[in-house]
C-alpha positions in Angstrom: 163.8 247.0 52.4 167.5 246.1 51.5 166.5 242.5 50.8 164.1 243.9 48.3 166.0 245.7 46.4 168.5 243.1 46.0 165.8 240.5 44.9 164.6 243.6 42.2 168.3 243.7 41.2 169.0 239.7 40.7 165.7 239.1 38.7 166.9 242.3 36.3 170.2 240.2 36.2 169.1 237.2 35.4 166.6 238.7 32.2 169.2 240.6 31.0 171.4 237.2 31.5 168.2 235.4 29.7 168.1 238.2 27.2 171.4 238.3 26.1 172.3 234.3 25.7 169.2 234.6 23.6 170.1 237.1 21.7 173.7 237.4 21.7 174.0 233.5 20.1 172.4 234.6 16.8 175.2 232.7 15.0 175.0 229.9 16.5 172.9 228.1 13.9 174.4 229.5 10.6 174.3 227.6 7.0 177.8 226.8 7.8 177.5 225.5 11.3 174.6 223.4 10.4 176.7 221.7 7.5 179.6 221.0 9.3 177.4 219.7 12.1 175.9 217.3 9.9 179.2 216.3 8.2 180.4 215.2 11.6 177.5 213.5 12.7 177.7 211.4 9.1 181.2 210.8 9.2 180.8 209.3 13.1 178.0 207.4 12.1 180.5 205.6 9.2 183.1 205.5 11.3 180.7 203.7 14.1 180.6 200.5 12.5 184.7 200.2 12.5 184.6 201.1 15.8 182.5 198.2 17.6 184.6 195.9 15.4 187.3 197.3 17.5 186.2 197.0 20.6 184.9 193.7 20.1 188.4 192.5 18.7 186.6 191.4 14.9 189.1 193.8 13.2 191.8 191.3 13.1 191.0 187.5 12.1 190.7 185.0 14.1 193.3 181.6 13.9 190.5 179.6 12.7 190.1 181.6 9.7 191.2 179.7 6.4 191.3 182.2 3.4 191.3 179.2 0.8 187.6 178.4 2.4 186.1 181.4 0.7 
């Protein structure tokens, strides 16, 4: 009987848990949010390129480079 009653009582915590994450993050996906988000997902995506330059060590020039060749 006990063991029951504390099943009722964890699935009623658990929809309220449901219920208020799902409610409670109305915000979440304002005009705002959603602008900044994308700002920061262009500006990475710009700044990707400069980074696999880096890691791959192309951001400084090589010896062998001759700038009178252009």
């Amino acid at each position: 009987m006990k063991l029951t009653w504390l099943m009722k009582v964890i699935c009623i915590v658990t929809l309220l848990a449901i219920l208020v994450v799902t409610f409670g993050c109305r915000n979440y996906s304002t005009p705002e949010r959603e602008r900044r988000r994308a700002y920061a997902v262009r500006s990475d995506m710009d700044r990707m390129s400069d980074d696999v330059d880096w890691i791959l060590g192309l951001h400084r020039p090589v010896f062998s480079y001759d700038e009178t060749m252009r």
